[in-house]
C-alpha positions in Angstrom: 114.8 101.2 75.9 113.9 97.3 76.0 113.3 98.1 79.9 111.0 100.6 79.1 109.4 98.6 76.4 109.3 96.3 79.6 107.2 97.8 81.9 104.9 98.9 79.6 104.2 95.9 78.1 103.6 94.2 81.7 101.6 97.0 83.1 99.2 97.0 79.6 99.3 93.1 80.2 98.0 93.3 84.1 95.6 96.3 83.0 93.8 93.2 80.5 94.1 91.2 83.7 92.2 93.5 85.8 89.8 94.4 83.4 89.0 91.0 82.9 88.6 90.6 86.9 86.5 94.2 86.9 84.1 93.1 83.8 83.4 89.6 85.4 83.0 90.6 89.2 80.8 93.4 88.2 77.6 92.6 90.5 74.7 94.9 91.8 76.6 95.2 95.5 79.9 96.2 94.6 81.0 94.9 98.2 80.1 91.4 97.0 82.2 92.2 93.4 85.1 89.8 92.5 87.3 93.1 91.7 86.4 94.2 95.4 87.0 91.1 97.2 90.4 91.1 95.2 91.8 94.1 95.4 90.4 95.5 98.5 92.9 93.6 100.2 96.1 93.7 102.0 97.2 92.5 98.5 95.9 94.8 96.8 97.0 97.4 98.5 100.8 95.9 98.8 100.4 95.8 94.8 99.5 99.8 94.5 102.8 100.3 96.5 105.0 97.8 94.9 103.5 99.0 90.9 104.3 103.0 92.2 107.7 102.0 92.9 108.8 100.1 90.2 107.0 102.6 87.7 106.6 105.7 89.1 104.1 108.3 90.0 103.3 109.2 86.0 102.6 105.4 85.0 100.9 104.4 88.1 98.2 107.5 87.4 97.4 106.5 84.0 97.0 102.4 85.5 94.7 104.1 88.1 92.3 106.2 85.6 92.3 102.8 83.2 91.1 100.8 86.0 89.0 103.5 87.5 87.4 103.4 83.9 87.0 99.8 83.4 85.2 100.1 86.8 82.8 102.0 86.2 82.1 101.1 82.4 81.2 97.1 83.6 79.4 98.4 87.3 76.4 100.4 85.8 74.3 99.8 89.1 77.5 101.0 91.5 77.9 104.2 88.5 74.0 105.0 88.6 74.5 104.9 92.4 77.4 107.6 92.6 75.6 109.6 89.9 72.2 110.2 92.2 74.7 110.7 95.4 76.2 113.3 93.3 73.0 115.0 92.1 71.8 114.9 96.0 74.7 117.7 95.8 74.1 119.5 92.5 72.1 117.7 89.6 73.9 119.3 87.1 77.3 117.9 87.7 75.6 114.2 88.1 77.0 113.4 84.6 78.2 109.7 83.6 81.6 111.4 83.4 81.3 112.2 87.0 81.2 108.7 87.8 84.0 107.9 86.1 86.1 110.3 87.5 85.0 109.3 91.1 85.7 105.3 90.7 89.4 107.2 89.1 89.6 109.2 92.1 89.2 106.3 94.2 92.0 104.4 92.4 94.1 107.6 93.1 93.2 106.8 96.8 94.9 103.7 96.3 98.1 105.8 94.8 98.4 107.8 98.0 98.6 105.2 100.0 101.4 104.1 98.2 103.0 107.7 98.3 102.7 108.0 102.2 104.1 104.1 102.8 108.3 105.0 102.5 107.5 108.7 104.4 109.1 109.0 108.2 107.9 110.9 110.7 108.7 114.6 109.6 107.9 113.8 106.2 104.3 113.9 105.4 104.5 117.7 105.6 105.4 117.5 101.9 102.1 116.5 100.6 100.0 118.7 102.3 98.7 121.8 100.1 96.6 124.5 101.3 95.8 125.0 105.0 92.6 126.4 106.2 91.2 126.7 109.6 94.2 124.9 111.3 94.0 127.5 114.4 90.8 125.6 115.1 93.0 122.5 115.5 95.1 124.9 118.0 92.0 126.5 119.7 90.9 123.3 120.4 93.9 121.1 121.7 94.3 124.6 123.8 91.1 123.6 126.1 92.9 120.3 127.4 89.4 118.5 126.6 90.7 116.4 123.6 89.4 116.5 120.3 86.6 114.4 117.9 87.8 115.3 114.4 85.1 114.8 112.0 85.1 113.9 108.5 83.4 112.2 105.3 84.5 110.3 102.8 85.9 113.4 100.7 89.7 113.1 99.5 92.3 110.8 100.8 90.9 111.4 104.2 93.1 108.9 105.7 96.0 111.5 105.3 94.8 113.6 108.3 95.8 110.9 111.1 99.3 110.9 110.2 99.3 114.3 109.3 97.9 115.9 112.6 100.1 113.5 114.7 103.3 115.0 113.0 102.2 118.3 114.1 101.9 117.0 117.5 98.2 116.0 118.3 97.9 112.5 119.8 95.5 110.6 117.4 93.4 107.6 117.8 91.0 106.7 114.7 87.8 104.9 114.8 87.3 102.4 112.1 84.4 99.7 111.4 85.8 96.3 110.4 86.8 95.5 107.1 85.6 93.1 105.0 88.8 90.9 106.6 90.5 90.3 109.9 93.8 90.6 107.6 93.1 93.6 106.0 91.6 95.3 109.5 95.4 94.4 110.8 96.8 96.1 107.9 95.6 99.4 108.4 95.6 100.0 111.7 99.3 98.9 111.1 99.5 100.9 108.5 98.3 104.0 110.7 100.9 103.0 113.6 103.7 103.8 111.1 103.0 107.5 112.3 101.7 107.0 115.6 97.9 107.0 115.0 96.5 104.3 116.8 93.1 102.7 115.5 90.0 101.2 117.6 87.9 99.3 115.7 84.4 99.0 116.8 81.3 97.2 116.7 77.6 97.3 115.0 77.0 96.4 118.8 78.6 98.9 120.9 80.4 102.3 120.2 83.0 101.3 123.2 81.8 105.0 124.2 83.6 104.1 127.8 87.2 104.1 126.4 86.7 106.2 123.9 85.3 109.0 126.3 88.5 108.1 128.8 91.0 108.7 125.5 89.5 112.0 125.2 89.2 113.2 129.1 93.4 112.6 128.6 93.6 114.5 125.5 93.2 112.3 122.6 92.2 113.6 119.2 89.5 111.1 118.2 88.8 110.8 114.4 85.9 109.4 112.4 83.6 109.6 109.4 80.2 110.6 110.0 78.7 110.6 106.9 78.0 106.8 106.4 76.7 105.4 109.6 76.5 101.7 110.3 74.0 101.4 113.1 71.1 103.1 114.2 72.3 106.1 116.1 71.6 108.5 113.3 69.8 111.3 112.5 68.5 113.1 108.5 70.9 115.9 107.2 69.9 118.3 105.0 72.0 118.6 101.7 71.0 120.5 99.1 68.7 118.1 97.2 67.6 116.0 99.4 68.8 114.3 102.7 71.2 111.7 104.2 72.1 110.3 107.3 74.6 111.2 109.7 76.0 109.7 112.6 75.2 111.1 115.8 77.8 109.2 117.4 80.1 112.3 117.7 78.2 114.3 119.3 77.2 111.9 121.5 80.8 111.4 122.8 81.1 115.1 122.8 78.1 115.6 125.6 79.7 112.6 127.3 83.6 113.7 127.7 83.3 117.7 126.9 85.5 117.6 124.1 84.4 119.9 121.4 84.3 118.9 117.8 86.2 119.9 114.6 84.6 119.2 110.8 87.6 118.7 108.7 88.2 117.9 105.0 90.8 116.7 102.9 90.8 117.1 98.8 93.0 116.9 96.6 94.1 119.4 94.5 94.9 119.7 90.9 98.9 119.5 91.8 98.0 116.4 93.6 98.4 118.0 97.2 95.9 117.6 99.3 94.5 120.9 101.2 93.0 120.6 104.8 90.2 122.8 106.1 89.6 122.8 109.6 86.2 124.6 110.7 84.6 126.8 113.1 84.7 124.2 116.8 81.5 123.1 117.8 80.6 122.7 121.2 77.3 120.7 121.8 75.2 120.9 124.9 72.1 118.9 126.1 69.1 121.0 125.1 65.9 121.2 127.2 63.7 119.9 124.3 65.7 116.1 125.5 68.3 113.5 124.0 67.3 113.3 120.8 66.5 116.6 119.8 70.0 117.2 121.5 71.6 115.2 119.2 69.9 115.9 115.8 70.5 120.1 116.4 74.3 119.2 116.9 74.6 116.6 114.3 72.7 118.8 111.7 75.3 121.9 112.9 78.2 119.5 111.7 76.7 118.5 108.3 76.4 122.6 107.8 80.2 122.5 107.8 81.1 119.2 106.3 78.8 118.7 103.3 79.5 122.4 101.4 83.0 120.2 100.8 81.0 117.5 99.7 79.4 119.8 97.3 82.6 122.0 96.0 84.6 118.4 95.6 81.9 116.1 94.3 83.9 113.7 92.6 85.8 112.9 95.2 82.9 112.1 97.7 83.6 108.0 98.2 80.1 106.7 98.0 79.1 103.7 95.7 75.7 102.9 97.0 72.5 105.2 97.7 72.8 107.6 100.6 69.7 109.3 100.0 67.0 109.2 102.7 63.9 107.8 101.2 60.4 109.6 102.9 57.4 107.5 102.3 
């Protein structure tokens, strides 16, 4: 009983303490917040795995909606910004409430992370949920070619490295830097616990050389297309507007011949997460040239990628504007 009494008088104490950290950091760029800079750390996320082990999975949930909450209540700018993303998707569900429950689904995020750490190899089969699609996965490994596995910000999409290597498919993930050398480290190291190796590249270069080598020897390549960070992009249609995409995968895809799989992760109301692998798409150099070669392609994987976005729109990870503005 006192033990009880315990933890839950520390974990309302620290909740005050982030709060306080959330209310004053609270800036128009939540990258330059002092709750980001904080807690998007190797810290930070050391402290989601040490709080779900000494509390458990029920207390750590309600910590993570209570600071998801506080989030968004002192960040109006960063909760304006995730309500017009939102309404690029369907204007109806672009509620105030819908921005809480993204930041809280974000703090979930944070939760997994923390769930996957003590798994072996073997293990992480046990939070996977639905599958859908995953003969794709097959059909594609099949061809010898490699893979580029591509993705958005939708769910704990970090899950799908560690899950596809246990099922056999030699992973490599592209990352940008994060905002520290440290916290880069971290989670590639993190990844490595399963065998999913990370390159982390440049606003320079795409290291398209060695990545188009991993694939020729049958790498599965993975990375997030839906917020690019240099200029090789191209508009996507979604259903209210448009957003950029990267045309970076199927870039390497006309360069190595590997074909590309969309896939999405969500979680569902069980807290599984379901993967849905769709149709392979195999891009080819059109005679209208390079760039309409790699808008056609990139458009064909928004197609597949953003009706997740839509059906899962509080769990689309974007706290700044993605809409493309025509003037």
């Amino acid at each position: 009983m006192f033990a009880t009494l315990a933890v839950s008088l520390g974990l309302l104490l620290f909740t005050g303490l982030v709060y306080q950290i959330v209310k004053r950091g609270a800036q128009n760029d939540y990258r330059t917040s002092l709750f980001y800079k904080l807690l998007y750390t190797p810290l930070g996320f050391e402290m989601a795995i040490f709080g779900r082990r000494l509390v458990g999975r029920w207390v750590s949930e309600r910590f993570c909606e209570l600071v998801g909450l506080g989030y968004a209540l002192t960040h109006a700018d960063t909760r304006n910004a995730i309500r017009r993303n939102i309404a690029l998707l369907d204007p109806s569900k672009a509620t105030p409430g819908a921005a809480i429950r993204t930041c809280i689904s974000q703090g979930y995020n944070f939760l997994d992370f923390a769930e996957l750490w003590p798994m072996k190899p073997g293990q992480i089969g046990t939070l996977l949920g639905e599958g859908i699609g995953l003969e794709e996965l097959q059909k594609a490994k099949a061809l010898g070619k490699g893979c580029i596995l591509v993705t958005g910000h939708l769910g704990f999409f970090e899950l799908g490295g560690p899950l596809l290597a246990e099922l056999g498919f030699p992973m490599l993930t592209l990352t940008l830097p994060e905002p520290s050398e440290p916290l880069t480290r971290w989670r590639a190291d993190f990844r490595l616990r399963w065998g999913v190796r990370t390159l982390v590249v440049g606003a320079d270069a795409f290291s398209a050389v060695e990545i188009t080598r991993e694939l020729r020897a049958g790498t599965c390549v993975a990375l997030l297309a839906d917020r690019p960070f240099n200029e090789h992009t191209a508009p996507v249609p979604v259903p209210h507007g448009e957003i950029l995409f990267s045309t970076a995968p199927v870039m390497l895809s006309l360069l190595s011949g590997a074909p590309i799989v969309p896939v999405g992760i969500v979680r569902q109301t069980n807290g599984a997460h379901a993967i849905e692998a769709r149709p392979m798409i195999t891009p080819e150099w059109l005679a209208e040239g390079r760039a309409a070669s790699l808008s056609h392609f990139t458009t064909k994987v928004a197609q597949e990628l953003v009706p997740m976005f839509v059906r899962n729109p509080e769990q689309w990870h974007h706290f700044s504007d993605l809409a493309v503005s025509r003037k």
